[in-house]
C-alpha positions in Angstrom: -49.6 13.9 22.0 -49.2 11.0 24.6 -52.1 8.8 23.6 -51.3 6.9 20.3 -55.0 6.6 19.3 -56.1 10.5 19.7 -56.6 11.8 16.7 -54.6 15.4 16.4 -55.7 18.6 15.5 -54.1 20.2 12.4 -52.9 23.0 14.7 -50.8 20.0 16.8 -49.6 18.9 13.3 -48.7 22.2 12.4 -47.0 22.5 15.6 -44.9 19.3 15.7 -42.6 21.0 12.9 -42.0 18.6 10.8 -39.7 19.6 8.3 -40.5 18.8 4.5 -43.8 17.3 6.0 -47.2 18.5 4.4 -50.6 18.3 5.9 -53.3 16.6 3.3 -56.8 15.5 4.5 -55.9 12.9 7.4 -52.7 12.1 6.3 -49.1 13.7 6.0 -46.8 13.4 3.2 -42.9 13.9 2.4 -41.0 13.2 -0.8 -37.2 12.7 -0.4 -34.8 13.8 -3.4 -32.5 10.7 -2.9 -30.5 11.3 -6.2 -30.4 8.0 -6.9 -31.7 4.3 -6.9 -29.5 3.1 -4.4 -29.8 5.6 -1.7 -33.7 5.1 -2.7 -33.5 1.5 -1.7 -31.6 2.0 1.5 -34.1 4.7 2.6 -37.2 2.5 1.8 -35.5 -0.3 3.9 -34.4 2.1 6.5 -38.3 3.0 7.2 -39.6 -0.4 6.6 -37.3 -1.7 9.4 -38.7 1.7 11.8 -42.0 0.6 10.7 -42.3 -2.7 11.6 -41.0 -2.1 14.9 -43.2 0.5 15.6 -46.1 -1.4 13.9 -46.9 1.8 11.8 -46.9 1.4 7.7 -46.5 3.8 6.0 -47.4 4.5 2.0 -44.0 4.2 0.1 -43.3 4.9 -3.4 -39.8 4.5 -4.6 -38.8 6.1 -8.1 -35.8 7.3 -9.4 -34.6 9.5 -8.0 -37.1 10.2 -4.9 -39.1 8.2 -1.7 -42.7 9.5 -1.6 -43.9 8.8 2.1 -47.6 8.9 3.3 -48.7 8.8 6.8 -51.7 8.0 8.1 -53.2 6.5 11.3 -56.0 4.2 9.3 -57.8 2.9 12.3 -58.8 5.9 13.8 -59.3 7.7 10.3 -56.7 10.6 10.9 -53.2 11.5 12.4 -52.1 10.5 15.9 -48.8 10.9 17.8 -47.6 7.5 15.9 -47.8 9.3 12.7 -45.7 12.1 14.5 -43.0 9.8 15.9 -42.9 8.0 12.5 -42.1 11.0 10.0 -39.4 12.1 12.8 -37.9 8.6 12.3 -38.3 9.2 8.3 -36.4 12.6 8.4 -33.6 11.1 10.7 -33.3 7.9 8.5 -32.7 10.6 5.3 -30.3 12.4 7.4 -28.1 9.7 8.3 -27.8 9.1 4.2 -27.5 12.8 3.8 -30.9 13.2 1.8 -33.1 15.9 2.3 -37.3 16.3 1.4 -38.6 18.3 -1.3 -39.4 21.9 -0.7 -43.4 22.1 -1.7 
């Protein structure tokens, strides 16, 4: 999973275990219970800040009391390794604020 622009297989998806992370068409989604608005907020601005610096946006949708997440890799039409790094990012981000993704 070296080359950021190689499209991955949805065996190497399934093998990058990423908990709370589900495989739909080319992309990969998470929802995070966060409980609350705040802790909604500061894990939206948590992964805007990741994203930026990787240069990797994700699909965000903040609603009381969860953070929908959708990753995607839109110029190569699928998942890559940056989509990979990303949602790692995302679950150690929810971590730190001691939130944890929907089961499902």
């Amino acid at each position: 999973m070296s080359d950021p622009k190689q499209k991955l297989t949805p065996q190497q998806i399934e093998d990058a275990a990423l908990t709370g992370w589900r495989q739909a068409d080319q992309t990969i989604r998470a929802e995070f219970d966060t409980g609350d608005f705040a802790t909604g907020l500061r894990l939206v601005n948590l992964i805007g800040e990741s994203a930026e610096t990787a240069n990797h946006h994700p699909d965000l949708t903040l609603t009381y009391p969860s953070v929908a997440v959708t990753l995607s890799s839109h110029d190569v039409n699928g998942l890559t390794s940056r989509d990979v790094d990303l949602a790692r990012t995302i679950n150690r981000h929810a971590a730190e604020l001691g939130v944890e993704a929907k089961e499902g």
